[in-house]
LUMLO-98002 format. One record per residue (C-alpha): residue in three letters; residue number from 1; x, y, z. Coordinates in nm, 3 decimals, padded with zeros to 5 digits. Layout:
{pt Ala; NUM; {X; Y; Z}}
...
//
This chain:
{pt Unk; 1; {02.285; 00.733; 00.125}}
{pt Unk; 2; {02.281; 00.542; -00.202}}
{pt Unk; 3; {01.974; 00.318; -00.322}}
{pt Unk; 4; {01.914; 00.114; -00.578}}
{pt Unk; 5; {01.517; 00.102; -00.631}}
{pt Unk; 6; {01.312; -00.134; -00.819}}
{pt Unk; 7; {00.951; -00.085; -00.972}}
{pt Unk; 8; {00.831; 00.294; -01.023}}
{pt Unk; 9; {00.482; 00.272; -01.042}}
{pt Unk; 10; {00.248; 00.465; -00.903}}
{pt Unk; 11; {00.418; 00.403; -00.580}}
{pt Unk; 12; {00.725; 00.375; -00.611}}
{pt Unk; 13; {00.831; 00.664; -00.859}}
{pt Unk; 14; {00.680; 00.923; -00.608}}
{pt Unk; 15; {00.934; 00.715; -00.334}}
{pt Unk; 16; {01.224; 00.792; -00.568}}
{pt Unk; 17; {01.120; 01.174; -00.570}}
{pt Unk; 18; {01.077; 01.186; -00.202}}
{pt Unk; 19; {01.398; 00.996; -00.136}}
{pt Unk; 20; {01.588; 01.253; -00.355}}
{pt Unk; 21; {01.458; 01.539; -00.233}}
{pt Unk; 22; {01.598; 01.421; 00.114}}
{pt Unk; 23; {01.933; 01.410; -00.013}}
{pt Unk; 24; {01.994; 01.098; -00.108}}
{pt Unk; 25; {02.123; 00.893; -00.455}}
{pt Unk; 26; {01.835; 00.705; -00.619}}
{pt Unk; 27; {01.914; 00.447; -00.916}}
{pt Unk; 28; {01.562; 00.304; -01.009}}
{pt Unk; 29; {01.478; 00.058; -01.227}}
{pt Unk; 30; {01.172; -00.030; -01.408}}
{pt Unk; 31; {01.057; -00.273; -01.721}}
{pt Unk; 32; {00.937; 00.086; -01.880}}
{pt Unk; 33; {01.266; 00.261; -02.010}}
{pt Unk; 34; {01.050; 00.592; -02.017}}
{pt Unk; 35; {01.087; 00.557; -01.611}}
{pt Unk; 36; {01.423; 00.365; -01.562}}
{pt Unk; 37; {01.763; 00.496; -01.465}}
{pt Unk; 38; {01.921; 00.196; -01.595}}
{pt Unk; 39; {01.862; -00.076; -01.886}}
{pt Unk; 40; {01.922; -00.366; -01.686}}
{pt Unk; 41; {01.921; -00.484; -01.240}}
{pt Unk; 42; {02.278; -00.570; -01.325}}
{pt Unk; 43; {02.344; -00.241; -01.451}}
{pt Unk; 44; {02.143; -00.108; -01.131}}
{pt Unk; 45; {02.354; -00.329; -00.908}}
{pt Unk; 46; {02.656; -00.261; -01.063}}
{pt Unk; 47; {02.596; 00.109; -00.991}}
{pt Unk; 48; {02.545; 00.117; -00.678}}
{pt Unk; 49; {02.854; 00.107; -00.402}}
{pt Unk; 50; {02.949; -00.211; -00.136}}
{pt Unk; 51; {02.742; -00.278; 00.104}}
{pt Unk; 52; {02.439; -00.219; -00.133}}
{pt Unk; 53; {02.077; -00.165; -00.040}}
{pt Unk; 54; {01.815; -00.227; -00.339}}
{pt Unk; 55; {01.411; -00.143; -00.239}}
{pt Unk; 56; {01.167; -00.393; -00.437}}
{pt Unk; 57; {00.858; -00.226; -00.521}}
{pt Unk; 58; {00.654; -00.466; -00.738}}
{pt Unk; 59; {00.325; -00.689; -00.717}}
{pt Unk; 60; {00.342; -00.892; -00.496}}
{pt Unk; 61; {00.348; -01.291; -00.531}}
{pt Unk; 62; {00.577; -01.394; -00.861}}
{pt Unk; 63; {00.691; -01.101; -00.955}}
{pt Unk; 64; {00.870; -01.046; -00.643}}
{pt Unk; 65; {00.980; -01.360; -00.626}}
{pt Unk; 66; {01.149; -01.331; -00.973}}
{pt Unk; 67; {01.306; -01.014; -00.860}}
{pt Unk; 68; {01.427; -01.149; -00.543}}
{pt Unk; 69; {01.561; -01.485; -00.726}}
{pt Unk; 70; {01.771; -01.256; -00.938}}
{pt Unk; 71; {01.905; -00.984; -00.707}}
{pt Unk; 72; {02.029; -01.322; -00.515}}
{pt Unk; 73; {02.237; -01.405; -00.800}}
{pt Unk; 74; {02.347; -01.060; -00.835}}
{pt Unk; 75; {02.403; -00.894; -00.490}}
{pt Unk; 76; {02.703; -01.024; -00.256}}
{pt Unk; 77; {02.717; -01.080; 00.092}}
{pt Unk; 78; {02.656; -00.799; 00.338}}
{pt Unk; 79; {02.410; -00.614; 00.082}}
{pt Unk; 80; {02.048; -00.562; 00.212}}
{pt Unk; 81; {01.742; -00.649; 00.022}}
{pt Unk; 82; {01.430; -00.484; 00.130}}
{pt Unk; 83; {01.075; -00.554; -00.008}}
{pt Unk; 84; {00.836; -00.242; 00.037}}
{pt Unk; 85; {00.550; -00.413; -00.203}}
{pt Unk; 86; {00.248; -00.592; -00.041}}
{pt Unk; 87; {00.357; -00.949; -00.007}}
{pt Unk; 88; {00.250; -01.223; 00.225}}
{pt Unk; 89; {00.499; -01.210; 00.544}}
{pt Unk; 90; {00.502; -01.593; 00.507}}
{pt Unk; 91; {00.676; -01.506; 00.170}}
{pt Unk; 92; {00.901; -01.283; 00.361}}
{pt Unk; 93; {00.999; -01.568; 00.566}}
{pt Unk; 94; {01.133; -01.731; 00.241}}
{pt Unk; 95; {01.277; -01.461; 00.106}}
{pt Unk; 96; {01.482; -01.421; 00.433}}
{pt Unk; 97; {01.593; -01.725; 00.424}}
{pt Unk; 98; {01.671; -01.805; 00.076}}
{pt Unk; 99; {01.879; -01.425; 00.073}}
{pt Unk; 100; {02.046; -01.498; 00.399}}
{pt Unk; 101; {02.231; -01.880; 00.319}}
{pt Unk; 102; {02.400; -01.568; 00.065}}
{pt Unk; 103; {02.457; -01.346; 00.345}}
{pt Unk; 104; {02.214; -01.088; 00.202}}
{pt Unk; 105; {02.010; -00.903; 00.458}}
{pt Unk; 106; {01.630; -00.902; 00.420}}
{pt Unk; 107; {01.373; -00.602; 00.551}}
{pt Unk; 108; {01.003; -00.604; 00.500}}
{pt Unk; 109; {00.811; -00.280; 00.475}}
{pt Unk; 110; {00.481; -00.183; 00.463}}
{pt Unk; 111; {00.445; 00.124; 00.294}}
{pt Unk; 112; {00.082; 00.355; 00.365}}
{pt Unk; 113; {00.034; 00.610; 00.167}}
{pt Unk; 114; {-00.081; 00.581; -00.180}}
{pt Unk; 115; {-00.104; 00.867; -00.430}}
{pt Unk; 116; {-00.027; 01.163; -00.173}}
{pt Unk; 117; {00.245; 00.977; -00.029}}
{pt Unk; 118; {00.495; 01.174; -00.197}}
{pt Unk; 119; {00.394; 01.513; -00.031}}
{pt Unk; 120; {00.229; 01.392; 00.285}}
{pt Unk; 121; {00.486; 01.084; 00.339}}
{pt Unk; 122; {00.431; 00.715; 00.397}}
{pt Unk; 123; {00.358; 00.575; 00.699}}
{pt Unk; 124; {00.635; 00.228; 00.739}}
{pt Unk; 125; {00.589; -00.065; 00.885}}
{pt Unk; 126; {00.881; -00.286; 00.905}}
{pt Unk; 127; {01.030; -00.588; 01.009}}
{pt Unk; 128; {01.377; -00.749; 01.034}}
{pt Unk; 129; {01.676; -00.793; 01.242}}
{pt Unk; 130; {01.812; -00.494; 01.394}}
{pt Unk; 131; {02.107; -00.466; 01.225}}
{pt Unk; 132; {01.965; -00.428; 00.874}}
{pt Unk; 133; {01.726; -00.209; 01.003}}
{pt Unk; 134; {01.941; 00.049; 01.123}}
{pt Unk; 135; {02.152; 00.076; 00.814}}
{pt Unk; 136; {01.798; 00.191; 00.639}}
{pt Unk; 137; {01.721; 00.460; 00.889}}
{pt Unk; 138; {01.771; 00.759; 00.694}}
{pt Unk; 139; {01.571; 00.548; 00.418}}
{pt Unk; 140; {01.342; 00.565; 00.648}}
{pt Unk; 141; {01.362; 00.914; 00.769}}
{pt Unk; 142; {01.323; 01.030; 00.446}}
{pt Unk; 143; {00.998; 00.859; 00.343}}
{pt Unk; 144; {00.823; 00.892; 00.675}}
{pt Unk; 145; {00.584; 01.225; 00.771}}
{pt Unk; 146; {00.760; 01.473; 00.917}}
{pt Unk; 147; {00.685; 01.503; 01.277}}
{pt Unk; 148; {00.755; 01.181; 01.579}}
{pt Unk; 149; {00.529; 00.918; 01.366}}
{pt Unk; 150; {00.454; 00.719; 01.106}}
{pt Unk; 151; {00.750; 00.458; 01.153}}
{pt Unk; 152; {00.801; 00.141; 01.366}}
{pt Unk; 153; {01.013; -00.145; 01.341}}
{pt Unk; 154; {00.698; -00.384; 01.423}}
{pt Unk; 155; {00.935; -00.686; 01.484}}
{pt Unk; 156; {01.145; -00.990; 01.327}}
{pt Unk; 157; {01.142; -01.077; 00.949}}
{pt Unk; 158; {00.764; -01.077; 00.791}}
{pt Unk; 159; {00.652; -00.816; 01.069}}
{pt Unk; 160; {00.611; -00.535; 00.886}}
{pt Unk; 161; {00.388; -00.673; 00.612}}
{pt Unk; 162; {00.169; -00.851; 00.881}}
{pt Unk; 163; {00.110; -00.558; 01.057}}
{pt Unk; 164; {00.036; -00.336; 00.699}}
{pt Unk; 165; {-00.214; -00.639; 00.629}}
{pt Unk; 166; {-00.395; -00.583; 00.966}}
{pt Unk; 167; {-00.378; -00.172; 00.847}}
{pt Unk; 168; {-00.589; -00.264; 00.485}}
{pt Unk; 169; {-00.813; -00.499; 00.676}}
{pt Unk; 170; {-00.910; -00.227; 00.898}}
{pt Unk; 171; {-00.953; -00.018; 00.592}}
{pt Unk; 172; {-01.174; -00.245; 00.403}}
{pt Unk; 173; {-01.398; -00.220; 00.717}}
{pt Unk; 174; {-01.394; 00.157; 00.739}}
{pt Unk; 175; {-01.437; 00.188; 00.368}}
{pt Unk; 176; {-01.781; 00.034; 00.397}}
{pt Unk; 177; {-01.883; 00.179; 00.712}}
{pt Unk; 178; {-01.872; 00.479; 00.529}}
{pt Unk; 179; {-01.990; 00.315; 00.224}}
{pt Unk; 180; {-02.307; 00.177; 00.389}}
{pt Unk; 181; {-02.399; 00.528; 00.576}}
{pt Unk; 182; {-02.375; 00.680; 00.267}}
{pt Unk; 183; {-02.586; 00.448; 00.054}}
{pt Unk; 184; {-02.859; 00.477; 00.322}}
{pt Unk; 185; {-02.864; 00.851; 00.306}}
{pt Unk; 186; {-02.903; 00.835; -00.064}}
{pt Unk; 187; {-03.196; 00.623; 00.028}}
{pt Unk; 188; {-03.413; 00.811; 00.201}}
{pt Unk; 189; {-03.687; 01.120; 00.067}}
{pt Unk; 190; {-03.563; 01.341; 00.370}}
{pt Unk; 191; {-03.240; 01.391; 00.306}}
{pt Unk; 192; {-03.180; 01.584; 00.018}}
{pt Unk; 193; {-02.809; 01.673; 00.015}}
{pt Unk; 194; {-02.594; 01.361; 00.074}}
{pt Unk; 195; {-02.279; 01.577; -00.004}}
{pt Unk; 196; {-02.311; 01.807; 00.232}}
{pt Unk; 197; {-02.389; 01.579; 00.515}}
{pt Unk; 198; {-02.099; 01.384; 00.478}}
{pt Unk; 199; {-01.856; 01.750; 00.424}}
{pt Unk; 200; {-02.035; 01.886; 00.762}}
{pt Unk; 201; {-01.907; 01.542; 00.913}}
{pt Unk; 202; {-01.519; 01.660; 00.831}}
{pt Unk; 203; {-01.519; 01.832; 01.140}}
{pt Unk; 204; {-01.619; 01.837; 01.522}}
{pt Unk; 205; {-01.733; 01.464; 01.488}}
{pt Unk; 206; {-01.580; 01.122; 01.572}}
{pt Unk; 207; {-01.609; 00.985; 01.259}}
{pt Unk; 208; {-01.371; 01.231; 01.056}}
{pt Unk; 209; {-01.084; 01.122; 00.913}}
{pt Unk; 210; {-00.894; 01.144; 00.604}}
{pt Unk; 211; {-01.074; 00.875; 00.429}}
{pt Unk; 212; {-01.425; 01.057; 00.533}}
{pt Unk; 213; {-01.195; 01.397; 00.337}}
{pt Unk; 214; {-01.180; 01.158; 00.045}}
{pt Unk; 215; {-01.508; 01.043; 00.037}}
{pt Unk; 216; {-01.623; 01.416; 00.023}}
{pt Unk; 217; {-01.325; 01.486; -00.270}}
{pt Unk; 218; {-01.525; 01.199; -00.483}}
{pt Unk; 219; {-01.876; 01.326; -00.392}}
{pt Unk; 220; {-01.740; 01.683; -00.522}}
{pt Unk; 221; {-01.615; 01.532; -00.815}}
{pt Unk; 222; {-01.933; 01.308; -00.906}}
{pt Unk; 223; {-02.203; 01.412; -00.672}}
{pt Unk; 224; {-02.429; 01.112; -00.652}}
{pt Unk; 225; {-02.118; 00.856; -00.799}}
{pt Unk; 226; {-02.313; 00.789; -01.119}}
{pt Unk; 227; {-02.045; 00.800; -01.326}}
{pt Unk; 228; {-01.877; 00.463; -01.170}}
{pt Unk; 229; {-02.025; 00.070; -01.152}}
{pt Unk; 230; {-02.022; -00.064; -00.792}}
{pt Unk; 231; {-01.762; -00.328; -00.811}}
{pt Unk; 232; {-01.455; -00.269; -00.637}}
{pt Unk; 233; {-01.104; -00.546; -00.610}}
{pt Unk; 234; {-00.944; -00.676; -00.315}}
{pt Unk; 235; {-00.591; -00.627; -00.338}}
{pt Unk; 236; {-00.508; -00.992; -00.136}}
{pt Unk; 237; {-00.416; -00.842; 00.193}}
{pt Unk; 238; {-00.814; -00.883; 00.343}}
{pt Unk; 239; {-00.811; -01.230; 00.266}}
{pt Unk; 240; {-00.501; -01.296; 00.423}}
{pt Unk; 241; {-00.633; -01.055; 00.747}}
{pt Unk; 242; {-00.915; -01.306; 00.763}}
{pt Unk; 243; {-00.656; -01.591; 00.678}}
{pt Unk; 244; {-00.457; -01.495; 00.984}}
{pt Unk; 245; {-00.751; -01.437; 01.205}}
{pt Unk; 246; {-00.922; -01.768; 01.167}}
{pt Unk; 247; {-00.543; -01.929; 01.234}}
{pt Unk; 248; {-00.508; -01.755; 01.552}}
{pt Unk; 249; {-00.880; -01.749; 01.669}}
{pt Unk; 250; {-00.939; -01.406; 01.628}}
{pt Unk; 251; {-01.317; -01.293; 01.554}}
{pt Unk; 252; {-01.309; -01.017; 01.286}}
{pt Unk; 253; {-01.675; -00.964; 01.224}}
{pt Unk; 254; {-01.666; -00.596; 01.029}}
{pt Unk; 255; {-01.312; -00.685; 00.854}}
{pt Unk; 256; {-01.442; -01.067; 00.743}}
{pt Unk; 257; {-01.822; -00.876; 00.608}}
{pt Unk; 258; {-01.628; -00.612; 00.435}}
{pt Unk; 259; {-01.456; -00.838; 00.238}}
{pt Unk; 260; {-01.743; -01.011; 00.120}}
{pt Unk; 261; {-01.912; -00.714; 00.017}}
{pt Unk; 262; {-01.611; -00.658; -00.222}}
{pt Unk; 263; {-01.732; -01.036; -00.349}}
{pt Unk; 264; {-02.125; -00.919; -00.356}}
{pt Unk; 265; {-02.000; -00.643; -00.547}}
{pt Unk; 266; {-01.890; -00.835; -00.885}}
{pt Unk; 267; {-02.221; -00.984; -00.873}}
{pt Unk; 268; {-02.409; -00.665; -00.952}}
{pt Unk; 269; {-02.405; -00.315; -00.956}}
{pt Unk; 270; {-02.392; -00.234; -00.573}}
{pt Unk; 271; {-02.430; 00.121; -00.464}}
{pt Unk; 272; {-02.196; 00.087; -00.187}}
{pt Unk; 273; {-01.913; -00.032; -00.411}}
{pt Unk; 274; {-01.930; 00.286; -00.567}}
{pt Unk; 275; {-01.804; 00.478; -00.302}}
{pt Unk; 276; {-01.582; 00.164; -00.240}}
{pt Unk; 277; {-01.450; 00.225; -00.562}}
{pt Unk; 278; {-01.460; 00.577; -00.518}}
{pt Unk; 279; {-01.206; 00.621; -00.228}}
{pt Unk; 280; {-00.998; 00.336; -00.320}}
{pt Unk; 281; {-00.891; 00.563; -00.648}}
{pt Unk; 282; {-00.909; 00.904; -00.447}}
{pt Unk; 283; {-00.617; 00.766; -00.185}}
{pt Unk; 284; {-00.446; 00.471; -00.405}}
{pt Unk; 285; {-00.485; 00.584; -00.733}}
{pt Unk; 286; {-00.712; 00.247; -00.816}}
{pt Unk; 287; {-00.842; 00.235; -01.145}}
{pt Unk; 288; {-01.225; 00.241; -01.167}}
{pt Unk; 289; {-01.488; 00.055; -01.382}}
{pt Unk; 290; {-01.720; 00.336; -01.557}}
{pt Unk; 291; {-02.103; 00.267; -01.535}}
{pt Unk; 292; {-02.232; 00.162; -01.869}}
{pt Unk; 293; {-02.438; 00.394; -02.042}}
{pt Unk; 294; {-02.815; 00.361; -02.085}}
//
């Protein structure tokens, strides 16, 4: 299958590997010429074959708006437009809309899987009507882990970035579960070896998990995180979790006090943010803020 593929960031350019190695035809495009196939998205467009498929992989919010506005002008009817970035599904809504009164087809996908995504795969969440769905399946295929999951068409148009909101929400509130435990280990007299308790967690309890793996890789690489200031981002998608939970009634104590420990955390140097921080560059590739020197 042939796709047209915009933004290769940290992301993206590790999609356009995977997708290649599958078999597939991969024209990307990206503002940096060191990375781009093409000059220009009507060179990209014009290199692709009828119908045409083009993956968006760009911040979300203008950007993708601007991206979208053009390949509108660009694309012709019965091409497919899919947005794998982290928008708003509200703005997918739009998007949809504004793409189909051209006849362009519109997919949303959530895409999990950060750094390692390009030899472990990315999980996909996606949303759309069927029919453009099914025309990306080998798309799909392709970027998914091998084995029966890490796909699902979650629903109509704006479904797919909804339900990869709700999947960094529940992040935020695992990061600083861990965050917390480990912050009160580092606390106490007794315990002596912080590392090691959290490595001898990796297996046989019910708290492992691949984050808990990265937590340990970080710990290995700066034992007691001293190198790194506790303040960590928020990408957008936990304040629109907590957006969308207070719309629809939903209590979300341990996703809604995450998020505000991300705010604490820009106040001063938190402990906990450190290991925030910590993970968020071990599995995204997140920059980090180095701890000012004495």
């Amino acid at each position: 299958m042939q796709l047209g593929l915009i933004g290769l960031g940290k992301m993206g350019g590790n999609m356009r590997e995977r997708i290649r190695r599958a078999g597939h035809t991969v024209i990307g495009y990206d503002r940096n010429p060191e990375l781009s196939d093409v000059g220009s998205l009507t060179e990209l467009v014009g290199r692709l074959d009828a119908p045409r498929t083009v993956w968006v992989m760009v911040p979300a919010g203008a950007p993708t708006q601007s991206v979208v506005d053009e390949l509108g002008e660009l694309l012709e009817p019965g091409d497919t437009v899919v947005d794998g970035g982290n928008s708003r599904w509200t703005d997918d809504e739009k998007h949809a809309a504004e793409l189909g009164a051209k006849g362009i087809g519109f997919v949303d996908a959530g895409v999990s899987g950060g750094v390692w995504g390009l030899e472990n795969g990315y999980a996909l969440m996606v949303g759309g009507d069927k029919e453009h769905v099914d025309r990306l399946k080998p798309i799909f295929d392709a970027l998914k882990p091998e084995g029966p999951y890490g796909y699902v068409h979650a629903g109509k148009v704006g479904a797919g970035h909804f339900a990869k909101m709700v999947h960094n929400g529940i992040e935020y509130a695992m990061m600083q579960a861990y965050a917390e435990g480990w912050e009160l280990l580092e606390a106490v007299d007794s315990v002596d070896n912080v590392r090691e308790v959290f490595r001898s967690w990796q297996e046989g309890t019910v708290i492992r998990s691949w984050l808990l793996d990265l937590a340990v890789n970080a710990l290995d690489e700066d034992e007691h995180l001293d190198k790194l200031r506790g303040y960590a981002e928020d990408s957008g998608e936990g304040r629109w979790t907590v957006e969308a939970a207070i719309d629809n009634a939903v209590p979300l104590p341990a996703i809604t006090a995450s998020l505000f420990a991300r705010f604490a955390s820009r106040q001063d140097d938190s402990p906990q943010m450190k290991m925030i921080a910590a993970l968020r560059n071990q599995f995204g590739g997140h920059a980090v803020e180095q701890a000012k020197k004495a």
